[in-house]
N, C-alpha and C positions, 0 to 999 in steps of 0.2 A: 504494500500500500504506500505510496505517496500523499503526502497531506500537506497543503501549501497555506501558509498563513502572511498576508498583506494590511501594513499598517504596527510600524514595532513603536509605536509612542508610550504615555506613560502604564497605558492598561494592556495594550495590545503585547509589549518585549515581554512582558512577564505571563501572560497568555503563552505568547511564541512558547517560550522556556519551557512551560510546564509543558507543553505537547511534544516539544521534543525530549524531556524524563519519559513521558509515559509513552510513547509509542516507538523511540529509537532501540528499547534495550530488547523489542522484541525482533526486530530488525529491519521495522520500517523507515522511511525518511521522510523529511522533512528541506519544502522548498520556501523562501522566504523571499519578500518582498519590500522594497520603503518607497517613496518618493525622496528618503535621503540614506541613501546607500550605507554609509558610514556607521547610522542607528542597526544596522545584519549583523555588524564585526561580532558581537559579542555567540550570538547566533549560528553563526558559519564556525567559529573557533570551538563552538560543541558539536561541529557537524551536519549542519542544516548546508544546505546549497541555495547560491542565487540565482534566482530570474530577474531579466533584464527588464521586463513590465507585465500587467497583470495578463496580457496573451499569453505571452510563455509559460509565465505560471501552472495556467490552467491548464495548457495545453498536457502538460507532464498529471496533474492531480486525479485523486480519487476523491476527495473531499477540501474543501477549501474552508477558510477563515477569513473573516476579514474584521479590524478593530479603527473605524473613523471617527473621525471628529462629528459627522452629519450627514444628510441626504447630499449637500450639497459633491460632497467629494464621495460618497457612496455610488454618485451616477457617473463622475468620472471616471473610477475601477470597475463600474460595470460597461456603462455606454460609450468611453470616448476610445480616439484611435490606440489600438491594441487594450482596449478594456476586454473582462474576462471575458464578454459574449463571444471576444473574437476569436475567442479557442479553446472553450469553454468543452470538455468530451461529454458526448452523450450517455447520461446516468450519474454523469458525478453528480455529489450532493455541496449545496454550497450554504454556508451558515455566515451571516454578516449581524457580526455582536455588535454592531453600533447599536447609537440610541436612535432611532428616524421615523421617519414619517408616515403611518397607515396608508397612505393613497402613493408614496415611493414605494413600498416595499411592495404592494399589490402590483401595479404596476412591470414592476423588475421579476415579480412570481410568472406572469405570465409569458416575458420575452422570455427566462432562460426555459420554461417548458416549451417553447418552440424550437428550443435548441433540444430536447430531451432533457435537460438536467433540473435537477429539485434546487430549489429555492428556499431558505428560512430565514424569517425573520427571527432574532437572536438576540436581543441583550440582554446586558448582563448588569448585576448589581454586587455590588460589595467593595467597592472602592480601589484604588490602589495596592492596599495591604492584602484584601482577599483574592485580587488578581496575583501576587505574589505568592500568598498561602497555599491557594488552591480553595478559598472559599467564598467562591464565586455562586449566586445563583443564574441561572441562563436559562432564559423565558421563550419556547420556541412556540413560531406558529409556521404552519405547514402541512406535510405528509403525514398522518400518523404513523406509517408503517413504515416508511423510510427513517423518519426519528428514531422510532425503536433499532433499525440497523444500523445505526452509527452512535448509538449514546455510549457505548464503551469508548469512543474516540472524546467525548464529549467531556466524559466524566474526567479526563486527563487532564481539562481544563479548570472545571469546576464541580463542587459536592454536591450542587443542587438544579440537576439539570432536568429541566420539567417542560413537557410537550404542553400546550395550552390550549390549542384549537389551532383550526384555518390561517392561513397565510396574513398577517396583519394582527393579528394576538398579542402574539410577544413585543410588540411594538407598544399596543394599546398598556399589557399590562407595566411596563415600565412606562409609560407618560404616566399614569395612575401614582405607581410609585412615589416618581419624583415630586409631581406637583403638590402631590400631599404632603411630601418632607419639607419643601417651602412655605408649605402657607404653613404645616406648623412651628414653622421656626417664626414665621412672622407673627403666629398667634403666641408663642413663647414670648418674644423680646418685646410685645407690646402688654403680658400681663406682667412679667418683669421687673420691667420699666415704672409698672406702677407700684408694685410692692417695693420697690429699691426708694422711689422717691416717698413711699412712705413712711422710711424709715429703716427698713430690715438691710443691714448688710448683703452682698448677695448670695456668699458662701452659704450665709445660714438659711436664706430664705430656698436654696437650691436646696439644701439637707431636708430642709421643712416639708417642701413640697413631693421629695423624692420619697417621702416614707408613706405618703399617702395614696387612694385608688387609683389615681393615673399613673403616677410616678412607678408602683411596685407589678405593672402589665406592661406586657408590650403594647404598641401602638394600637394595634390592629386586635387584637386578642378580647375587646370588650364588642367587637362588632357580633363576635356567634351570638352572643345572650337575645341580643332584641334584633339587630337591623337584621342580621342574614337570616333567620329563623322567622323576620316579620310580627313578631310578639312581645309585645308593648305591656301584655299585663299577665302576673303581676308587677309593679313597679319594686323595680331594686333602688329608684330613686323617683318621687314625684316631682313630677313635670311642673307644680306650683312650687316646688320648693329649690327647684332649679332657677325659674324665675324668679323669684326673692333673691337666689344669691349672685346672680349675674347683675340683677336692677343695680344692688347693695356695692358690686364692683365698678360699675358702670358709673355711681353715684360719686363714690371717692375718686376714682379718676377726672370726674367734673371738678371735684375740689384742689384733684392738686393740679389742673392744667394739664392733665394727660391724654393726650389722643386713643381713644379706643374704640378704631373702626372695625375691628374683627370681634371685640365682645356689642357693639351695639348693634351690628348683623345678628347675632345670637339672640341676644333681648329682644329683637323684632319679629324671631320666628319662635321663640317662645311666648311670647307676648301671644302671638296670630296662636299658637297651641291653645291657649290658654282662653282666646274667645272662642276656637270651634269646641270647647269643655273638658280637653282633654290634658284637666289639671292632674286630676287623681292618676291617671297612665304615668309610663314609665318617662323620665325627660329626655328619653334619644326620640320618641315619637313626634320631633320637631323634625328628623329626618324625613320624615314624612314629604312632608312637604318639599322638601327639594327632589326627591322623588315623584313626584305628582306633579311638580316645576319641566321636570324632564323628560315627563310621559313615558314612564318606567316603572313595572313593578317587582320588587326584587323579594323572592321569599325562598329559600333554600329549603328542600326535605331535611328535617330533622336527623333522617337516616343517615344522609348524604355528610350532613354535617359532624354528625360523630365520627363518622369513616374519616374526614376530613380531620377532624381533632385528634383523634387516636393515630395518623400517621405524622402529625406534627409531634405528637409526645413523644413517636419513637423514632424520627428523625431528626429530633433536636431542636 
């Protein structure tokens, strides 16, 4: 097998590395690629060989790699002169861990099926360290069955390599990701902000907070209970007493001059909870509504969702 990976920058070298640990000592190779040659040396001195642009590349591969910056330089290694379509063989499978665009990566699924070869979209999360470690997560959407034939290459890269659905999946599910890391970083440093100018150090006010319901779950982990199961009652926390204490934040940030446009978004869909009656429900039932915003109804089988919990306990 030959496996060529394109794009050796800060996520991608340490990608390359690890594909070539895990698939050289069996006695496969590895072909490599930069737009700056110089970033291979380290690559080529453990044994990988260069291609001179992504034609060549692909022209030698059984499965390809690729780690960009965006769609933008994604369509150049696929579409431009000697981009892989130009020598792409029929049947490879190609996986592009960028972060990019649902309507590029659709798109690109279809030109390389006219060449016979599979297409996936592929990113990846875990930052630089877990690009190094090897604890990467990598969100595919495509082939299922093809997936399955190449996740042993996959898993060289990263420990969390999960098929998602249809071609543009793995795309969607990392926008998801990210954008929710941002807005709550934004919703962090602006409840922060208030508790620091109201006095609290920040060290302690981090200690404070970190011992408490949010602080001691993951992110995502309080969504099984109500949002993805749809079951609002009983409340683990009432929806009026949520509102009391967001007004009560909202209030003190009016006094000390604090901007709080991310909890006064919150107060207004609690608020609206709270005229359609739905004080005594649980206060994620303000979810609601942005769901009913988006003409989506999102309700998971209970079934589904144990199955779901039960392989998150035992895959960590």
């Amino acid at each position: 097998m030959k496996a060529g990976f394109i794009g050796l920058g800060t996520m991608g070298a340490s990608m390359a590395a690890n594909l070539q640990k895990g698939i050289q000592k069996d006695g496969h190779s590895v072909i490599v690629h930069d737009i700056r040659k110089d970033f291979a040396a380290p690559h080529i001195k453990n044994g990988a060989t260069w291609a001179d642009s992504p034609a060549a590349l692909a022209a030698e591969c059984d499965i390809i790699f690729s780690s960009l910056p965006g769609p933008v330089e994604f369509d150049a290694v696929s579409f431009g002169l000697n981009g892989l379509l130009a020598g792409i063989k029929s049947g490879a499978a190609y996986f592009d861990l960028t972060t990019n665009s649902p309507s590029t990566v659709r798109k690109a699924y279809d030109e390389y099926k006219k060449k016979g070869a599979y297409f996936f979209d592929a990113p990846v999360s875990g930052a630089p360290s877990g690009a190094a470690s090897g604890k990467l997560a990598i969100w595919c959407g495509g082939d299922a069955d093809v997936f399955d034939k190449w996740k042993p290459v996959l898993d060289t890269i990263g420990d969390q390599a999960m098929y998602i659905g249809p071609i543009g999946t793995g795309s969607i599910a990392k926008l998801v990701h990210n954008c929710y890391h941002y807005i709550e970083a934004a919703a962090a440093a602006e409840v922060f902000s208030m508790g620091v100018k109201a006095g609290i150090e920040p060290l302690a006010l981090w200690e404070a907070v970190r011992q408490g319901a949010a602080g001691r779950r993951g992110a995502f982990d309080a969504l099984t209970r109500q949002f993805l199961p749809n079951k609002y009652e009983p409340p683990a926390f009432a929806l009026r007493l949520g509102h009391k204490d967001v007004f009560l934040a909202t209030e003190l940030g009016r006094e000390l001059d604090v901007p709080m446009r991310m909890a006064n978004l919150a107060l207004a869909d609690l608020t609206e909870g709270l005229n359609r009656g739905w004080g005594d429900r649980d206060a994620r039932a303000i979810m609601l509504l942005q769901t009913e915003r988006a003409g989506v109804e999102i309700k998971v089988d209970p079934q589904r969702l144990a199955e779901a919990l039960e392989r998150k306990a035992k895959n960590g």
